[in-house]
C-alpha positions, -999 to +999 in steps of 0.1 A: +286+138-192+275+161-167+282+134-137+319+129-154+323+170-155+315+171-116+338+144-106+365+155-128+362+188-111+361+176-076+386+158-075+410+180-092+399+207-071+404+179-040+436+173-049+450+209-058+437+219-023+455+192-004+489+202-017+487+237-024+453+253-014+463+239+023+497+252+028+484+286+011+458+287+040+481+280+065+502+307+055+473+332+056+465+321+085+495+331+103+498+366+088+465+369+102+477+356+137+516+370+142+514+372+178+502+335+183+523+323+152+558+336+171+546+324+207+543+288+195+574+281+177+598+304+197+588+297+236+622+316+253+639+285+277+637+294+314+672+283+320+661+280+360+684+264+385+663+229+385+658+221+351+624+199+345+634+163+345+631+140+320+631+101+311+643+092+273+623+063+263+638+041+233+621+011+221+651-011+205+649-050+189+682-064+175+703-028+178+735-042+193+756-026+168+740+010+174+733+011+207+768+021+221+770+047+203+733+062+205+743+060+243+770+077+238+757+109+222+725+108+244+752+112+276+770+136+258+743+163+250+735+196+268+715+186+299+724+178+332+730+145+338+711+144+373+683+156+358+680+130+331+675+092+327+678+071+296+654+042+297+658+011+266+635-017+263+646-042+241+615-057+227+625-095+219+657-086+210+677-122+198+716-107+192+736-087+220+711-059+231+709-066+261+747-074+271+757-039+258+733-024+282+745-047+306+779-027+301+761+010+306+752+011+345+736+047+338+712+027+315+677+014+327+672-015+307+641-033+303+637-067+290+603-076+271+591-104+254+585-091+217+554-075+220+558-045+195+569-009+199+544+005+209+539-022+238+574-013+244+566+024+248+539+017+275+567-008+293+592+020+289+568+051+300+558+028+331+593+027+341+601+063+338+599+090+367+603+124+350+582+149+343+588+154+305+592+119+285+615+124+253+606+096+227+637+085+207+650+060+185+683+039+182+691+048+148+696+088+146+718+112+164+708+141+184+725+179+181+747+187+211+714+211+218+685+185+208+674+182+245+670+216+262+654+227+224+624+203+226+623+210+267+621+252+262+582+250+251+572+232+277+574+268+295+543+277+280+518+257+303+491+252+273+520+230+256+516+197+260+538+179+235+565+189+210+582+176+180+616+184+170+634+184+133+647+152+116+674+164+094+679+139+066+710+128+053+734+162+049+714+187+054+726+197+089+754+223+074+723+243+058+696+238+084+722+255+115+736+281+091+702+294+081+686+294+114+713+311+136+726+330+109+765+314+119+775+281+116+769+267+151+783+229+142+813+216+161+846+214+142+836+176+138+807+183+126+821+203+099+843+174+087+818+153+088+797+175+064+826+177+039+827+140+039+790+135+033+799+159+003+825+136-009+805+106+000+779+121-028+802+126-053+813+090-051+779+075-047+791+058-012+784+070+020+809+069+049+798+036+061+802+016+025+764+017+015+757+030-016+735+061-014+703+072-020+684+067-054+654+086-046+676+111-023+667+143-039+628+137-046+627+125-006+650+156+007+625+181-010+590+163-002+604+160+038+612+202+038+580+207+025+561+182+051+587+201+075+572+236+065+533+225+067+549+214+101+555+247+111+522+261+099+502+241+119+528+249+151+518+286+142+481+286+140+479+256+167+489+227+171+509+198+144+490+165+135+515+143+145+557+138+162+586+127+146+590+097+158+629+099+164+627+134+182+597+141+204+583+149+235+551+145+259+545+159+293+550+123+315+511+133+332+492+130+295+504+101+281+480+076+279+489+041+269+492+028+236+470+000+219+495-029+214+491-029+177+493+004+169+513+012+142+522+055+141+528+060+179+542+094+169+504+103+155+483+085+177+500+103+209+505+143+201+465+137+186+453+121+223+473+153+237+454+179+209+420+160+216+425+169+258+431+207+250+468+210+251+490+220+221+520+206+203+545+222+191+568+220+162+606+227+177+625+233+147+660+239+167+655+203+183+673+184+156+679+148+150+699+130+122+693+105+101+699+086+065+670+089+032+656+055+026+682+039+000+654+033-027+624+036-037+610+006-026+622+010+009+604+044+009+569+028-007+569+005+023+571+031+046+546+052+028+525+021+027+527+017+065+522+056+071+490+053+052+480+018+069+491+038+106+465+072+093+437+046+088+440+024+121+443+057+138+407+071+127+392+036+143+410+040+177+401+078+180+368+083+156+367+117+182+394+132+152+365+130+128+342+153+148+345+194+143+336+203+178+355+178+197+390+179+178+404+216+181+425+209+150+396+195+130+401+217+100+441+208+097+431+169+105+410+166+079+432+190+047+465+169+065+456+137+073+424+124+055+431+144+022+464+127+020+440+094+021+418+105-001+440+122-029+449+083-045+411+076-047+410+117-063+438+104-090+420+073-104+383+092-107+402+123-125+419+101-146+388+083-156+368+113-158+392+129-182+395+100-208+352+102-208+360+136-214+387+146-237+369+148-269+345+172-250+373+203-245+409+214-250+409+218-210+401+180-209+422+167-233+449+193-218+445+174-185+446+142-202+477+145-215+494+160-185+485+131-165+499+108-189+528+124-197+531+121-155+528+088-149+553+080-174+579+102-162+571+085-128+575+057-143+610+066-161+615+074-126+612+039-112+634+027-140+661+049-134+657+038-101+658+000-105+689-001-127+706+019-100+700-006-078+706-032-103+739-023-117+771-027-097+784+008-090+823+012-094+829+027-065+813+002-042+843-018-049+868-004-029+843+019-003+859+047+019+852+046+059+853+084+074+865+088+109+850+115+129+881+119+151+909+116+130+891+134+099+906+107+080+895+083+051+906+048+049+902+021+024+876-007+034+859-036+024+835-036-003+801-021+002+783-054+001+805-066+030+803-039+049+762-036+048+764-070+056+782-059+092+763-030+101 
């Protein structure tokens, strides 16, 4: 039993250090460090009269529908327009793609044959002439603001990438309010808020999709990723981009295996491996919609855990103490995470060998049971969500952001069908 003791203890004490003994080190960590902390996540922007210019990179296959309006906001934001280029590489794209950026002259677009994002990137980065390179995607929004926030750290010559905020769902009202202490949204930005509040109440979201099951447990798992995000900013560097909002000086990108699968790792580690920093931008904010169930999130957690591995074969360097700076954070962040599942099947084991040996055993026995069947309760109450037809899908509301106005629509079904 002694053998069963040690591995029930390891791996509990594995696990309760991933998500709780990590962040608590971190936090430390930058009471220890307040000068460094500050410097990294508030670099003042030198508002000089030639702002550095940049190339906005999106990768795009089959985004007809949203590409006019992605455009649109990316021309519209707060940075001078003969300082910027937008650059979209539709990889393989079979529908209208590339006709709707045949109708945007200030667009460079880039045909490709289908050879994967992050073939796409290199395609896209090889086109590009400015000096900071702002990865995007079609799907999310940026703030009015999004562009000269992820640009300000670059002032700081150790910074070599940054990362902005991806605000899921509704969250904008809070996330400006807190941070500037005043509401800094547009008046349309307000109104869309207070339909996104409606939109919850009915269960339908402003475009006819019915929303989020897993919503809540999402929204609260992404602001505590968001806050380990910051940690990491403080004391260093982060272990990774969001892949909607970040940026790379143009001179340290390096291209990208065409399989790779987290583009948004692989990159701001190659930048933390050649000595530079990146930076968590927390004022750099882009929008965008929780994953409508829980078995569109497991496939993304599944690919996000596939991406973690194929990354430690491409750089094994993130393995070694002396030659990744972040070492320490890598391996509590990244490879715990990986770990952990492996961690949950041995302490399970290890506490049914042992639960006639102790209370504390037994104690932790139960617990984990009485988990995994709330999880699963939780993946029932999911599925019969999903399952059963929900009233209001029936006659869906469509929100206009200019008039302020709701109109009746087709049904939900219909309308997913023509997004």
């Amino acid at each position: 039993m002694t053998e069963m003791r040690l591995i029930f203890w390891a791996s509990a004490l594995t696990i309760v250090y991933v998500y709780a003994g990590y962040p608590l080190l971190l936090t430390l960590w930058v009471r220890l460090h307040p000068r460094r902390a500050s410097s990294a996540t508030t670099v003042p922007f030198s508002r000089q009269p030639n702002d550095p210019t940049i190339s906005i990179v999106i990768a795009a296959r089959n985004e007809a529908a949203r590409l006019p309006a992605r455009i649109e906001n990316l021309r519209s934001l707060a940075y001078p327009a003969d300082r910027r280029e937008i650059i979209v590489v539709s990889d393989g794209s079979s529908d209208d793609t590339l006709a709707v950026l045949e109708r945007c002259p200030d667009v460079h677009a880039i045909a490709a044959p289908g050879c994967g994002k992050a073939s796409a990137l290199n395609l896209g980065v090889a086109h590009a002439s400015g000096e900071i390179l702002i990865f995007a995607d079609a799907r999310q929004m940026f703030a009015p603001d999004a562009l000269r926030e992820l640009v300000a750290p670059f002032a700081d010559a150790e910074v070599g990438g940054v990362t902005g905020e991806l605000v899921l769902d509704c969250e904008s009202a809070h996330v400006a309010g807190h941070r500037s202490g005043r509401d800094r949204r547009s008046h349309d930005e307000r109104r869309v808020d207070a339909a996104c509040a409606a939109d919850r109440r009915t269960g339908v979201d402003r475009r006819g999709r019915l929303e989020s099951t897993i919503g809540d447990g999402v929204s609260a798992y992404w602001r505590y990723e968001k806050r380990l995000r910051r940690l990491e900013s403080a004391v260093g560097s982060t272990l990774g981009a969001t892949g909607a909002i970040y940026a790379l000086r143009r001179c340290l990108y390096r291209p990208l295996p065409a399989n790779t699968i987290l583009d948004d790792v692989l990159t701001p580690m190659r930048v933390v491996l050649g000595g530079r920093r990146v930076v968590f931008a927390d004022r750099a904010t882009a929008f965008d919609r929780t994953a409508p169930d829980a078995d569109a999130e497991g496939r993304r957690k599944v690919r996000t855990l596939a991406g973690n591995v194929q990354i430690l074969g491409i750089e094994p360097r993130l393995l070694v103490p002396v030659v990744n700076p972040v070492w320490l954070q890598y391996m509590s962040h990244k490879v715990g995470r990986l770990i952990v599942p492996y961690c949950l099947l041995a302490l399970f084991a290890a506490s049914v060998a042992l639960a006639a040996d102790g209370a504390i055993y037994t104690i932790a026995l139960a617990a984990q049971c009485g988990l995994y069947l709330l999880g699963g309760y939780g993946a029932w109450l999911d599925w019969t969500a999903r399952s059963a037809p929900h009233p209001a899908a029936t006659h869906a509301l469509t929100f206009s952001a200019t008039t302020g106005r709701r109109t009746a629509g087709p049904p939900a079904d219909e309308r997913i069908a023509n997004a």
